[in-house]
DRENKOLZA-141295 format. One record per residue (C-alpha): x, y, z; residue in one letter. Coordinates in steps of 0.25 Angstrom, whole numbers, padded with zeros to 4 digits. Example, Ala and Ser with C-alpha at 12.3 -4.5 7.8 and 13.67 -1.06 7.14 Angstrom:
BEGIN
R     x     y     z res
R  0049 -0018  0031   A
R  0055 -0004  0029   S
# end
This chain:
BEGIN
R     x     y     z res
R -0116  0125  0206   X
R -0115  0142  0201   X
R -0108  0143  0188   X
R -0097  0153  0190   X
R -0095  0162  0177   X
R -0080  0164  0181   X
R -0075  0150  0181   X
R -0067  0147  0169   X
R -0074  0137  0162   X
R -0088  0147  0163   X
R -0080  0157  0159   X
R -0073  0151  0147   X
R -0088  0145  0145   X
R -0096  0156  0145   X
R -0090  0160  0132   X
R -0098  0152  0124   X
R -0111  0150  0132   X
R -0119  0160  0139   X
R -0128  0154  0153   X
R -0143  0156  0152   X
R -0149  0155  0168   X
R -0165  0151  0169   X
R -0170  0160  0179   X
R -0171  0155  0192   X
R -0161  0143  0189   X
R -0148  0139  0192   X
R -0148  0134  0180   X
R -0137  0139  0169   X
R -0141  0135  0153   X
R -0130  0139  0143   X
R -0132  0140  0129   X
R -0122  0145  0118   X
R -0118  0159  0115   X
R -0122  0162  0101   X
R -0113  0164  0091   X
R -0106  0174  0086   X
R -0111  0181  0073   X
R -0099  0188  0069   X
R -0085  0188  0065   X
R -0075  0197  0066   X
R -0069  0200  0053   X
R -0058  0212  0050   X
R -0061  0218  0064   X
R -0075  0219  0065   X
R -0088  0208  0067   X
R -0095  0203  0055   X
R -0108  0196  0056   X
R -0107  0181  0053   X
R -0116  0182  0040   X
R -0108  0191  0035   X
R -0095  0186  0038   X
R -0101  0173  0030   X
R -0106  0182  0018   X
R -0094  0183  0008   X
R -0102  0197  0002   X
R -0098  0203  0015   X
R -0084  0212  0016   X
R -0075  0211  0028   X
R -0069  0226  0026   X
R -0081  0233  0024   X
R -0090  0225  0034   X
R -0102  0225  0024   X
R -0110  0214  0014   X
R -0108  0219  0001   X
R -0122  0220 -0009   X
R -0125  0227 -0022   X
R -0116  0231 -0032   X
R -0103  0226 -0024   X
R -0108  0212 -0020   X
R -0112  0211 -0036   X
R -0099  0215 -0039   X
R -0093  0205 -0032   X
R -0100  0195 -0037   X
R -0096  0198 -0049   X
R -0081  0198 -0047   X
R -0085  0185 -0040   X
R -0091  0179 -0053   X
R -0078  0185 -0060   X
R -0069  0172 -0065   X
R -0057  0180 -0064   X
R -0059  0184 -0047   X
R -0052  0175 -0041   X
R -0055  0182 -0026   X
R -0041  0188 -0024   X
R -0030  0197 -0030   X
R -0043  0201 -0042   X
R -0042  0216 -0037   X
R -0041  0220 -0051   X
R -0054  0211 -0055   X
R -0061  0216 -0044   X
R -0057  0231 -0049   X
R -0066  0227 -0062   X
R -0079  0227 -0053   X
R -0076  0236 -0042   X
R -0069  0251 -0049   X
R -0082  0258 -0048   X
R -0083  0255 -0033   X
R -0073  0264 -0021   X
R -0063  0255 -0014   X
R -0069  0249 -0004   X
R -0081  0246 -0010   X
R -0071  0238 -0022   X
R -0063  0232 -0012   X
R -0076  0227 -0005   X
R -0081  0220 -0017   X
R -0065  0214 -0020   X
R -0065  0208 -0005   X
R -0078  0203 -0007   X
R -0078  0196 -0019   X
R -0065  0188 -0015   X
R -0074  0184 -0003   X
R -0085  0179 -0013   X
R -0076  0174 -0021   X
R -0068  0165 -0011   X
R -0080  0159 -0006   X
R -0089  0155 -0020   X
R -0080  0155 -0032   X
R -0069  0155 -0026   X
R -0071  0142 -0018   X
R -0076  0135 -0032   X
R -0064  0137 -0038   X
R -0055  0132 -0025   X
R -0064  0120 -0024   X
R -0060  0119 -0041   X
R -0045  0120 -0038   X
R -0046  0110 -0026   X
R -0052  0100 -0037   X
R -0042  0101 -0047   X
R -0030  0102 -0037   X
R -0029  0086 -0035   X
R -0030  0082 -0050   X
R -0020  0091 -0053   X
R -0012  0087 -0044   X
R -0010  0073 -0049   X
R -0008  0077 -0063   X
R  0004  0071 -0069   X
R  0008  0086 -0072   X
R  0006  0092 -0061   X
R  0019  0098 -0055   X
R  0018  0099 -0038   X
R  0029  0109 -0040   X
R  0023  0116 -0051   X
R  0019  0132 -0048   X
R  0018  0144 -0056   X
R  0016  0143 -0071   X
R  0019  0128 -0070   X
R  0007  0126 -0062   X
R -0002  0136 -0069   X
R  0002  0128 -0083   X
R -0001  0114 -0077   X
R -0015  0120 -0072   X
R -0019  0128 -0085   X
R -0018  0115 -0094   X
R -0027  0107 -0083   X
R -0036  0115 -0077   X
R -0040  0126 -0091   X
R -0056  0125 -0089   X
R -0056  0129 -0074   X
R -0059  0143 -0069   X
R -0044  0149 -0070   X
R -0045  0152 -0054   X
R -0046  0138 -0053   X
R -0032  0137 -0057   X
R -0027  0148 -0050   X
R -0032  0141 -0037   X
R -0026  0128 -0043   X
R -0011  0135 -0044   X
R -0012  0138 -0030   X
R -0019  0126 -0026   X
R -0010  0115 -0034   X
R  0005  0119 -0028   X
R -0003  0119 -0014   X
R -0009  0104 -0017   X
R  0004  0099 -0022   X
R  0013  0102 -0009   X
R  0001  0098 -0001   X
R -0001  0085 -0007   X
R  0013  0081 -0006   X
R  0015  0081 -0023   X
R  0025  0094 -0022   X
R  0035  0087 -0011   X
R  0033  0074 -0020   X
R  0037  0082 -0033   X
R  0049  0088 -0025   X
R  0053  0074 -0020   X
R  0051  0067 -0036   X
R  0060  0079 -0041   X
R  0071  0079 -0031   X
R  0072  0065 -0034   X
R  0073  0066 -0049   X
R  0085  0078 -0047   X
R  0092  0069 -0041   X
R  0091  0058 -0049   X
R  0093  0067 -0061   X
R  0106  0071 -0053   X
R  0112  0058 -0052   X
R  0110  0057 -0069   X
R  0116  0069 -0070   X
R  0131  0068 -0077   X
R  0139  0076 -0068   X
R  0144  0085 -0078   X
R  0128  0090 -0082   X
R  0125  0090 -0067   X
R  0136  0100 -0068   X
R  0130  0108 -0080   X
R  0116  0109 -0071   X
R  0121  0113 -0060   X
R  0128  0124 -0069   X
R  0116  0128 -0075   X
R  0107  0140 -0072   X
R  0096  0138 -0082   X
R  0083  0128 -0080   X
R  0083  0128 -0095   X
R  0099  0124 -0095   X
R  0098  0112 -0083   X
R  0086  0106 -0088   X
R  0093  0105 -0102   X
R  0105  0099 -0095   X
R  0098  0090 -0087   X
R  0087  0087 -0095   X
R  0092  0072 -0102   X
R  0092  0069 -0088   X
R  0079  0072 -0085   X
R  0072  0060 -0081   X
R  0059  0057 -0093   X
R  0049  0055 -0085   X
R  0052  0068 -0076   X
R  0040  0076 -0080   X
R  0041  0088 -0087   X
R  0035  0097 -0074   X
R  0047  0091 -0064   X
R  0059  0093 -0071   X
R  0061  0108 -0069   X
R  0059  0103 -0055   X
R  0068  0091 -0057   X
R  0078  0104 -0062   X
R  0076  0111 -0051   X
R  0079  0101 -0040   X
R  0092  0096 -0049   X
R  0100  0109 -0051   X
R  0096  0110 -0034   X
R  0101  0096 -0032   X
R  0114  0098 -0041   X
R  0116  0113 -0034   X
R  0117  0104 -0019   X
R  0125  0093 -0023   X
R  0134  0098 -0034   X
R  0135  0113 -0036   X
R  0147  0117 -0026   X
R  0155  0105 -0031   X
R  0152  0109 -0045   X
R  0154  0122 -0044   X
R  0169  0120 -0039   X
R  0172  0109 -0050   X
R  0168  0120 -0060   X
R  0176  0131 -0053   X
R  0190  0122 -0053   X
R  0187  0118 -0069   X
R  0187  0133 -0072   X
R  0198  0137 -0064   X
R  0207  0124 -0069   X
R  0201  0128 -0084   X
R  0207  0142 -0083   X
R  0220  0138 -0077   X
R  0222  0131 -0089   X
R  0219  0145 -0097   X
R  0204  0141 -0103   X
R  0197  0154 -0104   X
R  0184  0155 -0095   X
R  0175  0155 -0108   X
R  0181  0141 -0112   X
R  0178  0136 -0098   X
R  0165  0141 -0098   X
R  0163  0133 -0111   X
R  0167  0120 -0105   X
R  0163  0120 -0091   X
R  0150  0125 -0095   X
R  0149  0137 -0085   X
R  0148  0152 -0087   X
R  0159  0160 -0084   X
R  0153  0166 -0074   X
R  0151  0153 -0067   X
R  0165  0150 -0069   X
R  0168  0164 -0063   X
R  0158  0161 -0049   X
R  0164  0146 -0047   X
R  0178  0151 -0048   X
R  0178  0162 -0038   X
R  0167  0151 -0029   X
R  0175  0139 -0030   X
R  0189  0144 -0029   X
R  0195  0131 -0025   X
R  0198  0120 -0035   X
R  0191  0105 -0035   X
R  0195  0093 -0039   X
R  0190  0089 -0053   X
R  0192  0074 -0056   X
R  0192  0066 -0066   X
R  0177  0062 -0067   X
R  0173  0077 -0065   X
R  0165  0081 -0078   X
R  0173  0094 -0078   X
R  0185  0087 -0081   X
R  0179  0075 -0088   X
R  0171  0083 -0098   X
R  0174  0099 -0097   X
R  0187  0102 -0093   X
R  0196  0088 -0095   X
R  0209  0097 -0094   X
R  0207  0100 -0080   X
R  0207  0085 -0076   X
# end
């Protein structure tokens, strides 16, 4: 039977194998097409030895030697490169060099770095990432300076890059592994226990506060004791966002009725403030935003403890 080099499955075969005929034979042999030895990187082929050598430089399509491979390794072997944003380091070993000779050796050393020291200290972090994680201090929700405390007091000896691997590596592990949407459900559930212990009258004096510092010294003999001291800002946070949904409007139109009824009765607005435990100002945004009056009754602790004469 002829083989025809227009059917479809020899023309989608040839691609990959190349026919070898015996003279004088009907007899078709195939073998693989050898493989390609170069990759094509910013526009242009690159040999596969040198696409694999992390000396060589994409933009200027060369291997670097001499003077800059050694100043490359020497920014490599420097414990403050961490392979990116080191612009300025890199200026320390390259200002005798012209432009693109600098930015050679800058491009180049991250390369270097990212696939030898750099790959140490990720291996490092990855190591420490899990016992960190289940360290009774450990906040899931935790970034920023709270996150670069926690780590300084555990991890002092280690290369400092190690934990600037671990403050990106941590938040990352915490929602991964389920611990950050586990702290979120622990803390919503304590606000709102917290809520329900809450006299009405200091549920009202937090939801009037604007200052961390002043809620979480209204609330804080409600605190529960064993609440670690990492949670309850959080547990803070999500009580003054709980209060806001549940209470604010309703809160906000009690208050505005006392203060009208207060200076019906000729109080003057600095008295009020006084007793009410609101700014003026506040008193000023609640009147002209909650024009019509509510009921207050009896149990209220406006009229039960601040205002008895508006009863």
């Amino acid at each position: 039977m002829a083989l025809s080099w227009d059917s479809p499955p020899m023309a989608s075969y040839m691609h990959s194998r190349a026919p070898i005929c015996d003279n004088g034979s009907s007899t078709t042999r195939w073998r693989k097409a050898p493989t390609s030895t170069k990759v094509t990187k910013y526009g242009f082929s690159v040999s596969m030895a040198d696409y694999s050598n992390p000396y060589y430089d994409y933009r200027s399509g060369r291997t670097i030697e001499g003077e800059l491979r050694e100043l490359v390794d020497r920014i490599v072997a420097d414990e403050r490169f961490d392979g990116h944003q080191s612009r300025r380091l890199c200026a320390e070993f390259t200002s005798h060099l012209d432009a693109e000779d600098a930015e050679t050796v800058r491009s180049v050393a991250a390369r270097v770095f990212n696939e030898t020291v750099g790959k140490k200290l990720d291996n490092r972090a990855q190591q420490l990432v899990a016992d960190l994680a289940v360290d009774p201090a450990f906040d899931p929700l935790a970034w920023g300076d709270d996150l670069h405390d926690f780590l300084s007091a555990r991890v002092a000896e280690e290369d400092p890059r190690v934990l600037t691997r671990l403050q990106r590596e941590l938040p990352g592990y915490a929602r991964e592994s389920g611990l950050a949407r586990k702290a979120e459900r622990e803390i919503a559930q304590s606000a709102r226990q917290m809520l329900e212990r809450i006299p009405p009258l200091v549920r009202d004096q937090l939801g009037f506060a604007s200052k961390n510092a002043t809620r979480l010294q209204i609330v804080s003999p409600y605190l529960d004791d064993e609440l670690p001291d990492h949670r309850k800002h959080h547990v803070l946070r999500e009580l003054v966002s709980i209060e806001a949904d549940l209470y604010s409007a309703t809160r906000e139109a009690r208050y505005a009725t006392a203060v009208r009824k207060l200076l019906d009765l000729g109080i003057r607005k600095a008295e009020i403030s006084r007793r009410l435990g609101i700014s003026t100002s506040v008193m000023d945004r609640l009147a002209s935003t909650h024009r019509s009056d509510v009921d207050l009754d009896a149990g209220d602790p406006i009229v039960a403890t601040l205002a008895p004469e508006i009863g």
